[in-house]
C-alpha positions in Angstrom: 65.5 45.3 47.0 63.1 42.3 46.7 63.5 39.4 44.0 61.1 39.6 41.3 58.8 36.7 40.9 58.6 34.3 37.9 55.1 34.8 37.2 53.2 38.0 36.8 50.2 38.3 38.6 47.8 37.1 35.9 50.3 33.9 35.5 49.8 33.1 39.4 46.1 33.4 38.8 46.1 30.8 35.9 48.6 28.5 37.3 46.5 28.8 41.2 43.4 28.4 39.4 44.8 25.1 37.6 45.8 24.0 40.5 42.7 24.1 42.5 41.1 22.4 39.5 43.4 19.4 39.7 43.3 19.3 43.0 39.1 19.4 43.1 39.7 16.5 40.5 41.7 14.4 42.0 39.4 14.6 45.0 36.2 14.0 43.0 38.1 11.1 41.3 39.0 9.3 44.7 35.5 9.8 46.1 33.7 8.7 43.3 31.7 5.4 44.2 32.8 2.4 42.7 31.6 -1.2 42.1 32.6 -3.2 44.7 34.9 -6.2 43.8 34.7 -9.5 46.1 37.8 -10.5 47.6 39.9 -13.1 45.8 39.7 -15.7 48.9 35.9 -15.2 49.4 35.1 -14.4 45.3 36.9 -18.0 44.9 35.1 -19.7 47.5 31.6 -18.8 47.2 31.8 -17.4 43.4 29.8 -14.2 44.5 31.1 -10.2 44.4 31.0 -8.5 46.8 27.9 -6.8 46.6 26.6 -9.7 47.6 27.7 -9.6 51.3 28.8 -5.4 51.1 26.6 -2.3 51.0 29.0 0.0 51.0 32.3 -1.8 51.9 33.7 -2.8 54.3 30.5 -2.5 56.0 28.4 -5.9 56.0 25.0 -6.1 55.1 22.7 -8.7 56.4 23.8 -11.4 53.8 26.8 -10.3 54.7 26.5 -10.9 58.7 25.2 -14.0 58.0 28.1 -15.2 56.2 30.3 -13.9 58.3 28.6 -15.7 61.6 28.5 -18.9 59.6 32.1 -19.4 59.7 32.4 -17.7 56.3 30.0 -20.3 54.5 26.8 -19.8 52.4 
């Protein structure tokens, strides 16, 4: 006949439903915004984060761009 489980069925319920809820925070954890941090080369260099040339990284915003098409100079 078949194997009996090591969980009843309320047990799989919990430890599913614990699961999920890691899972969902782990995920909410990861996709949370965070403040952006300059780069060590560029935060050295110009002594600006990286807010100051990022909107949302790694896309440039228009201080960025301009940075960026002056050889990487303010």
């Amino acid at each position: 006949m078949g194997e009996k489980s090591a969980f009843t069925g309320s047990t799989r319920l919990v430890v599913g439903a614990a699961a999920v809820t890691a899972l969902t925070l782990a995920a909410l954890v990861a996709a949370a915004p965070r403040e952006a941090k300059a780069s060590p080369a560029f935060a050295q260099q110009t002594g600006k984060q990286c807010g100051f040339c990022h909107g949302k990284p790694p896309a440039l915003n228009a201080q960025g761009k301009k940075f960026k098409a002056n050889g990487n100079k303010l």
